[in-house]
N, C-alpha and C positions, 0 to 999 in steps of 0.2 A: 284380747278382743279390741277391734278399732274403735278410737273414738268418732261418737258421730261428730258429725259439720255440719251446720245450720250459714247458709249461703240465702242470700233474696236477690232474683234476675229478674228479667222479663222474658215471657214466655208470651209471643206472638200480642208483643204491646202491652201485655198487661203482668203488673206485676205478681213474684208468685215467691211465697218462703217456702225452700227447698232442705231436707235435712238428708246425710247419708250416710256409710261409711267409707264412700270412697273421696278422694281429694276433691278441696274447691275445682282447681282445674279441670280433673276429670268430669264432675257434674256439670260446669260451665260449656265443655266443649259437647255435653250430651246437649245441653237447651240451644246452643249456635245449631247443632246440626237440625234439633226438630224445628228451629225457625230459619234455616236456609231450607226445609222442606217445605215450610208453608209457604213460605216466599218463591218458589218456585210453582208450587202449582196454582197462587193465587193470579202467574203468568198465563194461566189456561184458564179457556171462556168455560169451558163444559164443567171446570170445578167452583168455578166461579156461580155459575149458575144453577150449579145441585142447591139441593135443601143442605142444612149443619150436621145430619144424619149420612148424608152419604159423600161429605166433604171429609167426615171425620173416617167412615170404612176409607175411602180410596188412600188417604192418609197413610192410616192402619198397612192395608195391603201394600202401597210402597214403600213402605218404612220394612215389612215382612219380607219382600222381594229383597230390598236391599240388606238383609242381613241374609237372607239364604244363599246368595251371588257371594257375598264377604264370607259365609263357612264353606261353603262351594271351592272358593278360592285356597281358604284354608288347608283344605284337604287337598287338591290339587299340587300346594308346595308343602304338604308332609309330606308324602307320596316322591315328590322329587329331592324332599332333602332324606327320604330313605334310600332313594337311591344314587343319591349324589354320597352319601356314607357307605354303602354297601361297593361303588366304584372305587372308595380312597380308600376302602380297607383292602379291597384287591390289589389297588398302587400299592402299597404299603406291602402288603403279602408278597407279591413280585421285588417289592424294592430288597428288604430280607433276601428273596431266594436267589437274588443276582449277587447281594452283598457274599452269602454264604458262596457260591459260583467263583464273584473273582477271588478270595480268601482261597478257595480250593485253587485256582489258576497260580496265584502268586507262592502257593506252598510248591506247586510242580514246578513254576520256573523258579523255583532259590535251587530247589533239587535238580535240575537241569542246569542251572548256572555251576552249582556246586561239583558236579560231575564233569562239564566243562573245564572246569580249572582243573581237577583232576587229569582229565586226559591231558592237556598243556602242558604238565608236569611231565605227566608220562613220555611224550612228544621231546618233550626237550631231554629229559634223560636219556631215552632211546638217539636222540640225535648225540648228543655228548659221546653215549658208548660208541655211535658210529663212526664218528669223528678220530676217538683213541685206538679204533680197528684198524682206521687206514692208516696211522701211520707207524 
């Protein structure tokens, strides 16, 4: 089991002791992001101008938008890193079946080569006996 971590930030100006089991870093970079949210919609008059009740839902809901777009995303590149691995095992499957292909090529041409020399022999023997016919 992880040990907790007891960290103290500030959390939208004020400060806050946080404890978890996930790294300082990891907890730090969760409170920068909820105060780059707040700092961003305290850019907008209409959040500006709600009550603390519906400053904190719209919050809420774009904090909810933005993780379902981020598993949204997620699954979009599982989806392609399944099929970026089901592509490379085909490469890979084809690579094999050409390896096996030229290994089969190079076993025909040693035996075509081999039977080459052979008839050369035969050529030049046969030339030799014809040579000792004619004279």
């Amino acid at each position: 089991m992880a040990e907790k971590k007891y960290i103290e930030v500030l959390l939208d100006g004020k400060p806050l002791k946080m404890s978890g089991d996930e790294s300082e870093e990891y907890m730090l970079r969760v409170v920068n992001y909820l105060n780059g949210k707040l700092e961003e919609f305290r850019r907008v008059d209409a959040y500006r101008r709600a009550g603390k009740e519906d400053q904190h839902r719209l919050l809420e809901l774009n904090i909810a938008d933005d993780y379902y777009k981020a598993k949204l995303k997620c699954e979009e590149l599982e989806v392609d890193l399944v099929k970026r691995e089901n592509e490379l095992y085909d490469m890979k499957h084809d690579s094999v079946n050409k390896d096996l292909q030229l290994d089969s090529l190079r076993e025909k041409l040693q035996k075509a080569e081999e039977k080459v020399a052979e008839q050369e022999k035969t050529i030049v023997q046969l030339q030799t006996e014809l040579k000792e016919r004619r004279r």
